[in-house]
Every structure is written in C-alpha cells, then in structure tokens.
N, C-alpha and C positions, 0 to 999 in steps of 0.2 A: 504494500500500500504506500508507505513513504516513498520507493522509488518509483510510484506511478505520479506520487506528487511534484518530486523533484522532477520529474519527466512534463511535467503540465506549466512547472513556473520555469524551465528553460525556453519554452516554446512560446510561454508568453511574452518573456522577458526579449526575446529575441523580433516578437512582434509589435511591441511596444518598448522600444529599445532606450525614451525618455523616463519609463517609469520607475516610480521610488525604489529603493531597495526595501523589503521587510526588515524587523528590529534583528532576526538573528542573520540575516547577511550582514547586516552590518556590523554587527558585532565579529562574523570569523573577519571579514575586512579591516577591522581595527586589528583584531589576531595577530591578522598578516603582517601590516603598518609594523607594529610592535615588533616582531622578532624582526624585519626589515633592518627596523631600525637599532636595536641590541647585538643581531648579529651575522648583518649581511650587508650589502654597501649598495654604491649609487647604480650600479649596473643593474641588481638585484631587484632595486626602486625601482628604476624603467621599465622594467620587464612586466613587474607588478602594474605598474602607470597603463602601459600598454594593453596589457590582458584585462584591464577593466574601461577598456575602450576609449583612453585617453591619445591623442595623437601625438607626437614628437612636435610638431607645430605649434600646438596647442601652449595659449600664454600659461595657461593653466599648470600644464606638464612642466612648462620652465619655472614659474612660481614653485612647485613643489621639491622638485629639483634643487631649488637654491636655499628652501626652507633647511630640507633634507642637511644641504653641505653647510649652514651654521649651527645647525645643532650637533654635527659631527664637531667642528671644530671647538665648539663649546663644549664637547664629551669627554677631549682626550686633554 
C-alpha cells in the first residue's frame, strides 16, 4: 500500500511539478541539507540542488551555493 502511494505522489509530483512539498518530504530534504552540510561539500550540494530541480543558472542555485561556502568557512 505505501509503495502504491509513493507511486501516486511521484506521478503527481511530476504533473504538477510547482506543487508544495508534504511536511515529511520536507523534513528527509532538511535530512539531506544536514548531513550535506556536516559531511559532504559543495559538489555534493549541487548534485542535491540539481536533483531537486534547481538549474545551475538558476540565481537561486548561486545564492545557495554561496550560503553553503560561508558557512563552511565559518565551520573550520
């Protein structure tokens, strides 16, 4: 039954490609954010950026990007 769900909200999500995320996507998305940022780097970021349909173009992508590399340099 869950993977009939998971199967019903990919297909929506891919139909309605603006719509909100649910609370618990968002939550593994923060997950991800998280260990991203504890223990993986900016390449790692982009991939993530990417795979949630952010464009390399995208000011957005750049703004996260550059969030990303002060908080590193504030970390070490």
């Amino acid at each position: 039954m869950t993977d009939e769900k998971e199967i019903r909200d990919a297909i929506e999500r891919e139909k309605h490609p603006a719509r909100r995320h649910t609370r618990s996507e968002l939550r593994s998305l923060e997950n991800d954010l998280r260990k991203i940022y504890e223990f993986g780097d900016e390449k790692e970021l982009m991939q993530f950026l990417r795979g949630i349909g952010l464009k390399d173009e995208s000011p957005r992508f750049a703004e996260v990007v550059n969030v990303f590399r002060s908080l590193r340099r504030g970390k070490r």
